[in-house]
N, C-alpha and C positions, 0 to 999 in steps of 0.2 A: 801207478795203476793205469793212468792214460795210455803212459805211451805204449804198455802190452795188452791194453786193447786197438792201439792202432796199428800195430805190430802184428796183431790177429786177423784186422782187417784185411793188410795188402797180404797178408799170405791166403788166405782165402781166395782172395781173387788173381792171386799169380801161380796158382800151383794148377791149374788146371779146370776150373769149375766153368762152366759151360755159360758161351758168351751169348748174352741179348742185345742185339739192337734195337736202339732204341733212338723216336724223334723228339727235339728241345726246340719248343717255339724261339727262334731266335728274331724276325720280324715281320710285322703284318701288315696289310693293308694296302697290295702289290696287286696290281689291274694284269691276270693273265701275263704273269712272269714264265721268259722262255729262255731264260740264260743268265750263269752266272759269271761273272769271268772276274780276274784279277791282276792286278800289277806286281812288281817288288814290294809291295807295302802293303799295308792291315787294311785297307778298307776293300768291299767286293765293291764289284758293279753291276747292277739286275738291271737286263731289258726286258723291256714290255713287248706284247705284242704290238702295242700301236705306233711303236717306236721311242718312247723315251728310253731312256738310259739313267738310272738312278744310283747314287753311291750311298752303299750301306753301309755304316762304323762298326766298328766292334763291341760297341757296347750296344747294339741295337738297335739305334739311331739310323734316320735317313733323314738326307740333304734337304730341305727344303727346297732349294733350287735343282734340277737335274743337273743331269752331267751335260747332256745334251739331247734335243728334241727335235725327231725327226719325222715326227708325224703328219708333215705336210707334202710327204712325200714318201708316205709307205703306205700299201695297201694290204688290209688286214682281213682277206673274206677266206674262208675254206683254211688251209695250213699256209698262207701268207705272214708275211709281215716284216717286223726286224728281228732277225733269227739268230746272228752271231755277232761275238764282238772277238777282237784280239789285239794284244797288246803286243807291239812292234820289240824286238830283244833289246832292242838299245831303248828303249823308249823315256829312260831318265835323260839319256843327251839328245834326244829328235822330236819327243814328245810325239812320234803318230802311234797312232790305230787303226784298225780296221773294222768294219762292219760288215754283214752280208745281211741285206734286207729286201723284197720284194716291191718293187717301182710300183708307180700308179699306172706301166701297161702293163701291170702283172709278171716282170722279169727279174730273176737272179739280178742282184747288181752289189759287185765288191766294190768299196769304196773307204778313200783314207780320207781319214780327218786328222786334228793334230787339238793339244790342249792347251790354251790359252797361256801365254807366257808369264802371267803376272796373279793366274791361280790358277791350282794345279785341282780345284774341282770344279772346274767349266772347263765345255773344251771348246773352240772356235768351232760356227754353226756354218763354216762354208766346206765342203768335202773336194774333193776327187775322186771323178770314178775312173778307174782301172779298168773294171769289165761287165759287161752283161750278156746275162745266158737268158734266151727266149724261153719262155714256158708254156708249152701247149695245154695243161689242165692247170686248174687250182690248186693241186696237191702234190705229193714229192716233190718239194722243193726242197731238201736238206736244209740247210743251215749253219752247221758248224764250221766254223773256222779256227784253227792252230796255225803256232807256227811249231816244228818239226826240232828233232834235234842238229838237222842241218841246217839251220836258220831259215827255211823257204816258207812259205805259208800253205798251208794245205785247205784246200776245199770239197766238203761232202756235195755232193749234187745226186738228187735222188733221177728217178730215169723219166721222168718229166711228167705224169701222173697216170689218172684213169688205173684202169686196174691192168694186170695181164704183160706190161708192158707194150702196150698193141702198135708202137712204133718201132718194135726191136731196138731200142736206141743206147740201151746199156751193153749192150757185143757190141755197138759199132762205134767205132775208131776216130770214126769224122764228126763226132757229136761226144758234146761235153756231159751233157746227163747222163744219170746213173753211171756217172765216176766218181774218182779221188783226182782233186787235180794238184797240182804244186807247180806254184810262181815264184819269181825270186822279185820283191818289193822293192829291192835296192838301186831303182832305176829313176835316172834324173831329167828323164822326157820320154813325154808321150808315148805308148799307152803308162807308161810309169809299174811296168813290170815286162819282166821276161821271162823265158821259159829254160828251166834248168838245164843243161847239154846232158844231165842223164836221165835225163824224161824219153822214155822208150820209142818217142815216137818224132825225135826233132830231129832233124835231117832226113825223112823217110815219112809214107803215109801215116796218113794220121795226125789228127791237133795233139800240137805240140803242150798244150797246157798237162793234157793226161799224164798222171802217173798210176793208175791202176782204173779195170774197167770193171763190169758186172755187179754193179751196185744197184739197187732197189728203193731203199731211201734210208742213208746214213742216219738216223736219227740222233744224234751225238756222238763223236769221238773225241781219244783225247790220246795223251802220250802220258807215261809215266817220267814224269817229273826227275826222277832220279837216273832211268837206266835209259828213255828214250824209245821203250816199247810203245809201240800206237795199237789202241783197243779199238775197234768201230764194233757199235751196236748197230745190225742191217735191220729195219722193219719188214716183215714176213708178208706174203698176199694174202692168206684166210687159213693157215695151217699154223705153220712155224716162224718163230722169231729166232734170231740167232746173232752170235758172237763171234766177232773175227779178230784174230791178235797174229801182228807181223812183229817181229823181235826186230830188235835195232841191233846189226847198222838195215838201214832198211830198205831191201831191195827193191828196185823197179817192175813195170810193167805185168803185174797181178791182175790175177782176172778171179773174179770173187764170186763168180757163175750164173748171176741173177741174169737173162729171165729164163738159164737152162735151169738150173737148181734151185728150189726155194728150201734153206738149209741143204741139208744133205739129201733132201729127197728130187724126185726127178717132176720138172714141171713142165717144161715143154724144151725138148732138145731137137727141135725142129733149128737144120742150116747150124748147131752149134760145136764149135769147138771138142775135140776127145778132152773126159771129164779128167783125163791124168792133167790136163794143162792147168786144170782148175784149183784154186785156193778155197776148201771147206774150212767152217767154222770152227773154231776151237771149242765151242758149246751151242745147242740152239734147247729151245723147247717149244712146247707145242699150246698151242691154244686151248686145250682141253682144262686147265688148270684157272680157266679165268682170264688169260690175259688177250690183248689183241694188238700190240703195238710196244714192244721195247722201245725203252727210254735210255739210252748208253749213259754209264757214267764214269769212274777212277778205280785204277788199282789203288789200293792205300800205301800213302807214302810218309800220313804224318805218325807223331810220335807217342799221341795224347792216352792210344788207347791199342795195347800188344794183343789183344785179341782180333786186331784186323791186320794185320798183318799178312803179305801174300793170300790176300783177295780184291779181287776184283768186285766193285758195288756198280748195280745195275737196278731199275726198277721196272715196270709195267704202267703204262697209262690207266688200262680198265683192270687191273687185279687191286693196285694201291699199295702194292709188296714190293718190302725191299728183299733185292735177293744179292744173294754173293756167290761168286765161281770162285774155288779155290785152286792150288795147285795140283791138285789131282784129276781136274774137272768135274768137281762135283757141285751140282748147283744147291745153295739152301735157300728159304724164307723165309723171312719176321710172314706175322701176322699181316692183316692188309689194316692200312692206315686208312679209312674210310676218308672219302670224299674230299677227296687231294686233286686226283687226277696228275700224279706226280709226272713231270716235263721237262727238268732239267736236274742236273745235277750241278753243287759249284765244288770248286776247291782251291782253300785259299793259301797263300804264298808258305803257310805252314805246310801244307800238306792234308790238313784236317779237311774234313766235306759236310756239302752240305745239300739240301735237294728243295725241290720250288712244288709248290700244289699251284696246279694253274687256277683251277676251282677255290681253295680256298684263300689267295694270294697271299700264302703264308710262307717264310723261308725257314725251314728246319735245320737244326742242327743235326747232326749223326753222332750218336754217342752210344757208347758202350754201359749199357745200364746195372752191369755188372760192379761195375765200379762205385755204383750206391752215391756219383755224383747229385741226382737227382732229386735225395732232400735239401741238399743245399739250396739248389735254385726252388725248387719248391716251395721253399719257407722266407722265399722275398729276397734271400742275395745272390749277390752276381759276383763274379772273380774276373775283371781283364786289364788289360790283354792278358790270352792264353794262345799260344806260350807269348811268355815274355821275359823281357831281357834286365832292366836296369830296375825297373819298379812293377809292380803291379799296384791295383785298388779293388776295395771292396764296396761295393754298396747296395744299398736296403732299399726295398721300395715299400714298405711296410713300417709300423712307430715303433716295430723292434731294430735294435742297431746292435753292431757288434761293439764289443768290451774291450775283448784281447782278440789277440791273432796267433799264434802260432805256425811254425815251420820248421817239419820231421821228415828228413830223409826214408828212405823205405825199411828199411832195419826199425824204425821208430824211436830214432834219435831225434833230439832236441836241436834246431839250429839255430832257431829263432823267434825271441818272443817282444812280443810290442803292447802294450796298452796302449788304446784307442781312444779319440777325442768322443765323445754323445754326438755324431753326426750321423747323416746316409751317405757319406761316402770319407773313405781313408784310403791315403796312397803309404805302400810300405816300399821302401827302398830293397832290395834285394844284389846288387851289386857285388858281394863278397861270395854269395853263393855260384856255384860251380855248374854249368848245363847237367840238365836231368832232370829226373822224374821227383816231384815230390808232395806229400800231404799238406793241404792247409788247413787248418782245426782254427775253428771261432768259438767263444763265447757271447752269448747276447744278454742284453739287458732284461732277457726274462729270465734268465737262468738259463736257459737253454744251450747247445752246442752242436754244431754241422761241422762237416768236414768238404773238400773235396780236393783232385787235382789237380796239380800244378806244374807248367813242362816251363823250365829255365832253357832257352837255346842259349 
């Protein structure tokens, strides 16, 4: 009888019933978290505004010690601070990273660090800076830093503040704000980067750092993990926000039209470029709807939940809505998640995401609530790692514990069954099972019974 109600279950939810998203407190108590970034392994890393860097576990835990503190040398007024992190491709054999944070004269400054050779959750507190961009306002400063699927690292730079762009500085060629820029980090003296030979503008007018111009203020980008498409979300002046997607392999010297175009519409085409030259959004919308400021986030690339599949997840600072672009460009949106002030988006070496309330220094999970995971954790247990490989565990935060455990394929076959020790936490070996998608079904010491999912890579 169980297992043709679990059998009911996943057809239910895989024949087509309409997907909600849904957020999973996953950790709290994060001072104005503005980035999540990741390595080859299960733990994230959330910076602060003020400059720490904290590594968050998978089971919800944070470090008691940071990663690394840089607060004595980031300045945090107006849209300052420490704004991006990234993790160098080789970074298992080199150990660097990079950061992009806001100096105490108020400047853009790239800068590598590397992590401690003797543990791999401290990193050494002494950097090198590569580069800094002068900032004439407190504001548009971008922030996000990637590296590319051509190994370079790319830089957002918003067009250096105030409103209006009133320095023209995102069309001009000889100025780094409001661009995209790409360096290649793999340089063994000073400045300790170079500039790529197909950056549009190296050997010819123009700073050579540019890779794409007419930016406004990137407010997170990112590349898809899988195929090397790059999404930038532009933040809009008092109208429209909008969506930009370049397909990989990914060409040079784009102009993204800001401050002739704000979206598709016309805003001041005073001295600028014919708009055939220009690259419009793949999606924008408009301020009327609540929002005031997109917050870029990922296509989806992980495996945990088939209703996100070929969309793109984005949010709003002032609406509190997640919204997703699909392949048709059509925009949706959850309900607004009140009093987030949502600021970042993470995603981690699964592919699963996850999103940061600056307000309420909370990191959510994104989950598909269609899958009815939610009483699980509801009712005090947790499953991780998810996905995971060799074992997983369960445990209880509550005087109820689980009994038995169970593990049914999607058919609602039996694979595997375990009796459980009377503790809050049990690790189940998994080893023989094959990657996929599968049910975990508990019994508890009350009688009771949850189920939820579980991805074997």
């Amino acid at each position: 009888m169980k297992n043709y109600l679990l059998l009911g279950f996943y057809l239910f939810t895989l024949i087509g019933f309409s997907q909600t998203i849904g957020l999973q407190s996953f950790a709290t108590g994060f001072n104005l978290p503005l980035e999540i970034a990741h390595t080859n392994d299960n733990r994230l890393f959330v910076l602060e505004k003020d400059g720490l860097i904290k590594i968050l576990n998978t089971n919800g835990t944070v470090n008691p010690t940071p990663f690394l503190n840089l607060s004595a040398i980031v300045t945090t007024d107006s849209e300052r601070g420490l704004l991006g992190m990234a993790f160098h491709p080789n970074y298992a054999t080199n150990g660097y990273f990079f950061v992009n944070y806001t100096n105490l004269s108020g400047n853009t400054t790239i800068a590598r660090y590397s992590v401690s050779p003797t543990n791999p959750d401290i990193a050494n507190t002494t950097g090198t800076v590569l580069m800094t961009v002068a900032q004439p306002f407190t504001n548009h400063n971008g922030g996000s830093i990637k590296f590319g699927p051509d190994g370079y690292l790319y830089i957002g730079m918003g067009d250096g503040g105030s409103a209006g762009d009133p320095g023209n500085r995102a069309q001009n060629i000889n100025e780094n704000l409001g661009k995209m820029l790409r360096i290649d980090v793999n340089v063994a003296v000073a400045p300790y980067y170079s500039s790529p030979p197909t950056n549009p503008f190296v050997g010819t007018a123009g700073n050579d750092e540019i890779w794409a111009i007419g930016m406004r203020n990137p407010w997170k980008f990112s590349f898809n993990r899988l195929n090397g498409d790059l999404w930038i979300a532009d933040v809009g002046q008092g109208a429209i926000e909008e969506i930009d997607k370049v397909t990989n392999p990914l060409p040079t010297g784009l102009n993204f039209g800001w401050r002739c175009y704000e979206g598709n519409a016309t805003y001041n085409t005073t001295g600028c470029a014919s708009m055939t030259t220009m690259t419009f959004p793949i999606a924008q919308y408009s301020h009327s709807g609540g929002g005031c400021s997109i917050t870029g986030g990922y296509f989806y690339t992980g495996t945990m939940y088939p209703n996100f599949q070929n969309k793109y997840f984005f949010t709003d600072y002032c609406s509190d809505k997640i919204g997703t672009l699909n392949s048709l460009g059509t925009i949706t949106y959850t309900a607004a998640f009140a009093n987030n002030n949502f600021a970042t988006f993470g995603e981690d070496n699964t592919g699963e995401l996850y999103v940061a309330g600056v307000s309420s220094g909370t990191i959510f999970k994104i989950i598909d609530t269609s899958l009815n995971a939610s009483e699980f954790e509801k009712n005090g247990f947790s499953l991780y790692p998810n996905p995971a490989k060799d074992v997983f565990s369960i445990k209880t935060s509550t005087t109820d514990f689980a009994t038995n455990v169970e593990v049914h394929d999607l058919s609602g076959k039996l694979l595997l069954s375990r009796k459980l020790e009377n503790s809050q936490e049990n690790t189940i070996a998994i080893a023989s099972l094959s990657s996929g998608i599968y049910l975990v079904w508990i019994e508890t010491s009350n009688g009771k019974s949850y189920n939820t999912k579980l991805v074997i890579e």
